[in-house]
N, C-alpha and C positions, 0 to 999 in steps of 0.2 A: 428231447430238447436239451439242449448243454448250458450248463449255469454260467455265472460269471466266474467261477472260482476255476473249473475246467478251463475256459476262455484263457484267464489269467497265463494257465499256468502250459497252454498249447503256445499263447504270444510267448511266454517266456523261452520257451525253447528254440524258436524263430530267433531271438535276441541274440542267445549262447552261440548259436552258426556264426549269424552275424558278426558277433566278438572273437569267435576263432578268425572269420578274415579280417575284422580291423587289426587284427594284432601279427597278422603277416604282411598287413599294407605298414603299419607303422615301423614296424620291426624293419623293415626291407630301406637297403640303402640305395633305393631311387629318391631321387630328392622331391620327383613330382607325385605326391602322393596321391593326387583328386588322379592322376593318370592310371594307379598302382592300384587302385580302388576299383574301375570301370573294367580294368583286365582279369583283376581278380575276381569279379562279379560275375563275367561272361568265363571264367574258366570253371566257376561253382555252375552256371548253368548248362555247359558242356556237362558235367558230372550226372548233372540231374535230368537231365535228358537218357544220357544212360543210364543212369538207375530207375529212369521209368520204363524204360524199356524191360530191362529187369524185369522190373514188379508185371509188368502188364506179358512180359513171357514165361512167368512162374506162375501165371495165375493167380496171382499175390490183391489184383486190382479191387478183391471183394474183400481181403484177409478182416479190415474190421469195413461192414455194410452200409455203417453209416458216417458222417461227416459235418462236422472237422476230428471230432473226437474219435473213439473209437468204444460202440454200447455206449457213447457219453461220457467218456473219461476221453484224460488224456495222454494216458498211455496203454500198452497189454495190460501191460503188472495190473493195477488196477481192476482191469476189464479181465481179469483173466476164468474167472466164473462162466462168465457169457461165451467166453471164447472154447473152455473147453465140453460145455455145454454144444454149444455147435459142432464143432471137432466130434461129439461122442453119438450127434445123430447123424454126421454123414463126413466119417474118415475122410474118404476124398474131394470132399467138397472145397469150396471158395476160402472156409472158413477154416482157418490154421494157427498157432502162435509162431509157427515162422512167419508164414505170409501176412499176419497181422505187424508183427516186428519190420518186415520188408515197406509193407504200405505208409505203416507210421513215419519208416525214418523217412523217407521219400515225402512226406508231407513235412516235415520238420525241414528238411532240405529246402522244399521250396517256400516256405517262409521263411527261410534266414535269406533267401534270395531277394523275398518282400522287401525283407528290413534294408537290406544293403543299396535296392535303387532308392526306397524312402531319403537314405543320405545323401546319395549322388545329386538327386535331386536340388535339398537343398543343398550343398557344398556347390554344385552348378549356379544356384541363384544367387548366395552369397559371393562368390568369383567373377560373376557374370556383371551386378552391382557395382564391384572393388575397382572391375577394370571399365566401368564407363561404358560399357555395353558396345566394347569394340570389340575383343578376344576371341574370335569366333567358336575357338573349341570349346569355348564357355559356355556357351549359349543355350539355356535350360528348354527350351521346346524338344528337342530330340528327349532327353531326362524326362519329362512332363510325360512325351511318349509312353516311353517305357511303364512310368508310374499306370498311367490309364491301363497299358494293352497287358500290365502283370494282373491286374486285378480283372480282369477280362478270363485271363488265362486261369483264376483262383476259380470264376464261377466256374468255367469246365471243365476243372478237376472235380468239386462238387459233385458238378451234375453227372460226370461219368460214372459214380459212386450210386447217387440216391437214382440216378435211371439206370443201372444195371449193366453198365457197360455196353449200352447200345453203341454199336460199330459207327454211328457219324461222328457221336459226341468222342467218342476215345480216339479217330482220326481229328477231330478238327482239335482235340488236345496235345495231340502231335504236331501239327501245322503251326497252331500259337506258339509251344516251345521253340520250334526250329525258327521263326518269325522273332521271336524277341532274341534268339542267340543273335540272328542276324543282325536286329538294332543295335544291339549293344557291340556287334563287331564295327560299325557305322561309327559307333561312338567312340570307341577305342580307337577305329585309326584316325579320328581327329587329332588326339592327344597325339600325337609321334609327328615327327620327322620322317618323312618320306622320301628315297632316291629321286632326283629328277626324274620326270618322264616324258619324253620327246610328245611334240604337238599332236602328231599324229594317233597319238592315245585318243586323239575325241571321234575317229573313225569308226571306235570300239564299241562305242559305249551304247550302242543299241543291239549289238549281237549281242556282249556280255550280259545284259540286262535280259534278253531274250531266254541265255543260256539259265541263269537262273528263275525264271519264270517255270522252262521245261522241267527244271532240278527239283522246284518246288511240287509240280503235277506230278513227279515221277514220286518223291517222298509221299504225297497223299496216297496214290496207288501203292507204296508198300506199306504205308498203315493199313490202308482197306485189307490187303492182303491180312498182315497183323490182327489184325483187332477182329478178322471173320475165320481166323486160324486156318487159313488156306496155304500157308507153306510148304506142305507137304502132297498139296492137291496135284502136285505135277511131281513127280518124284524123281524123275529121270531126265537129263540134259545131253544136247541141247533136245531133245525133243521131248513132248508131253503125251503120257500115255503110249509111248512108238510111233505117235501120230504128229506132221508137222501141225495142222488143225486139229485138234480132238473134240470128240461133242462139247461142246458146252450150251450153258444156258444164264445169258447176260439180262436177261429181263430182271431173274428175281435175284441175278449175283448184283446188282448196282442198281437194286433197287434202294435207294438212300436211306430212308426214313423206315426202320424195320428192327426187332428186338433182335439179338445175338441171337445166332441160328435156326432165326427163322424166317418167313419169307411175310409178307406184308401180309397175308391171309392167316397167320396164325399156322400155317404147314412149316414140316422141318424143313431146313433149308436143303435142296439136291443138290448131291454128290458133282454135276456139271456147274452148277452155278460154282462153288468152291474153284472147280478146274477153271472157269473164265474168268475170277479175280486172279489166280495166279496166271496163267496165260497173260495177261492184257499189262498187269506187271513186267512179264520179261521181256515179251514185245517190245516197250514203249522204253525199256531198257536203253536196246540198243539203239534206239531213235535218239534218246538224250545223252547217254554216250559219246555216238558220233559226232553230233554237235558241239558239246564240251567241248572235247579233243580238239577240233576246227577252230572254236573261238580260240584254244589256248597253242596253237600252231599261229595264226596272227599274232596271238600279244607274246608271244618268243619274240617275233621278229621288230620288236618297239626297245625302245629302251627305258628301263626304268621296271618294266612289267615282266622280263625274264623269269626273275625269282619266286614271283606267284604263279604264271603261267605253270614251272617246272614243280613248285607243291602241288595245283591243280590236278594238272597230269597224271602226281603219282598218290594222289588220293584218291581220283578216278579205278587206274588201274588195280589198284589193293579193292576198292569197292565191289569192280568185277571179279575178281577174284574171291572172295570172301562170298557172293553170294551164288556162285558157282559153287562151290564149295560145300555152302549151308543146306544146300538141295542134294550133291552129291553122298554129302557124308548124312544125312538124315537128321537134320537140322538139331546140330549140337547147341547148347544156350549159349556159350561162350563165341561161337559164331555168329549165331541170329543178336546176340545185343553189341557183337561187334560191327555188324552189318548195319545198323540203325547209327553208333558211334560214326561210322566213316561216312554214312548222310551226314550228322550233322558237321563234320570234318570239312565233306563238300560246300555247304553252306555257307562256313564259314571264310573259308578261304574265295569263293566268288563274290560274295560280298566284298572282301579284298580287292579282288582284280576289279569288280565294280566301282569301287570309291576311287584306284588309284587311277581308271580312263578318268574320271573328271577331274583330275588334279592337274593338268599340264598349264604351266602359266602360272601356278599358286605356290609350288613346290622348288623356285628357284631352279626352273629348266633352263637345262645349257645342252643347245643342240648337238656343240662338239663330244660332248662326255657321252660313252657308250656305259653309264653304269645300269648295274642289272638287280 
């Protein structure tokens, strides 16, 4: 049980993040600071997406067992008794004063992420008020969002802790990270000025929105993959095992509800099941892939939507690349948390192309202007 004095002094460190980005949004000579505030939030949480990935491919995920503290403190230093007490019954275990230091800052990260939509929040409802509830980038319900679906995403970091890293709760805390980067890239491109973009942008907006739906199921699958340590279950590309099909066994690999490496009967989890999370991964790969690329070949040919389309494209391309690569070279760290970085990269920038199909009409479109 964690006192209030721990509590105290875990929120205080929340606060310090915090204060490091208020003091690059004030500092900074954009004049629209509530703007400067919402980008810088969504670039901490970029950060901390990769730093989870990190923690969760270092094995870092257990460093201190329990939560919010760590043995009930709020930092190692403190804990560090307990820590090397565990360290000294099993060297290789979950339990580390690096991987404890890894887990910690990464929860410190994403409470300073708390505090910062806490403000948006209100700075949103205070704005939102001033201007008569006309302003639309004002408009505190997407904010209110945020607030709810962060502390959503607090319990299953939690619960990925005190239930042991069971493979759905660690995936579906990857889906809420990638999920709220997304809102808050929604929220961000309110604040800006947008290039025109020709009418025909509302043709889009059901493929685009399609494309990231597949981006998001393709992200779930390489968490499953992640979080059930199957990366390495296909070692060889393009094919797995020398075989285009190889055995596998999808029953107890996606079987959902089941403890880390094992199969819902309490047995270890088989060598095939491992090979059908990664299979089923690179499969669905090239399924969403080719799709992207197709949605972002249409919004080339629009005007206004070039400029996203061509980041698209070539955050796609680095993606395959990078994850070709991570299976080639026998899954280096610095590739496998680059490979989760450039999902969230995709993400982000779809969301883009998503917000700017429904902007034609609102953004002072001028049909004759080709800008890009």
């Amino acid at each position: 049980m964690v006192d209030s004095g721990t509590l105290f002094q875990l929120g205080s460190k929340g606060v310090f993040v915090a204060l490091l980005a208020f003091v690059i949004v004030w500092s900074s000579k954009d004049p629209d600071k509530y703007r400067k505030l919402v980008w810088v939030t969504l670039f901490l949480t970029f950060d901390v997406i990769m730093f989870g990935a990190f923690t969760r491919l270092t094995d870092s995920g257990l460093g201190c067992p329990d939560w919010p503290g760590c043995y009930g403190h709020a930092n190692p230093l403190q804990a560090m008794e307990h820590i090397r007490a565990a360290e000294a019954l099993m060297p290789d275990g979950p339990v580390t004063v690096m991987k404890a230091w890894v887990e910690m800052i990464h929860r410190y990260l994403a409470m300073g992420i708390g505090v910062l939509i806490i403000a948006i929040v209100v700075i949103s409802w205070r704005f939102w008020l001033q201007s008569g509830r006309t302003v639309h980038k004002f408009s505190p319900h997407f904010p209110v969002a945020l607030l709810i679906f962060v502390c959503i995403q607090g319990a299953f970091g939690a619960w990925t802790v005190t239930m042991k890293l069971q493979p759905i709760i660690v995936t579906i805390h990857l889906l809420l990270g990638m999920t709220l980067l997304g809102m808050l890239t929604w929220v961000g491109a309110r604040q800006k000025e947008h290039p025109p973009v020709a009418d025909r942008a509302y043709a889009l907006r059901i493929p685009a929105l399609i494309a990231l739906i597949l981006l998001t199921f393709q992200i779930a699958l390489g968490g499953w993959v992640s979080t059930n340590y199957a990366a390495l279950a296909c070692s060889d590309f393009p094919l797995c095992h020398g075989a285009v099909i190889p055995q596998m066994d999808f029953d107890n690999g996606f079987t959902l509800w089941r403890s880390l490496g094992m199969t819902a009967d309490g047995e270890y989890l088989p060598f095939p099941a491992l090979t059908a999370i990664h299979w089923t991964h690179r499969m669905f790969a090239f399924v969403v892939a080719a799709y992207i690329a197709w949605v972002c070949y249409k919004a080339y040919q629009i005007e206004g939507l070039r400029t996203t389309a061509r980041g698209v494209l070539g955050a796609l391309a680095l993606q395959i690349t990078i994850g070709i690569a991570t299976v080639s070279l026998k899954w280096p760290l610095a590739l496998a948390v680059a490979h989760n970085g450039c999902a969230a990269l995709l993400v982000l920038l779809l969301v883009m192309l998503n917000y700017k199909a429904r902007i034609p009409g609102t953004a002072g479109v001028n049909r004759g202007l080709a800008s890009s």
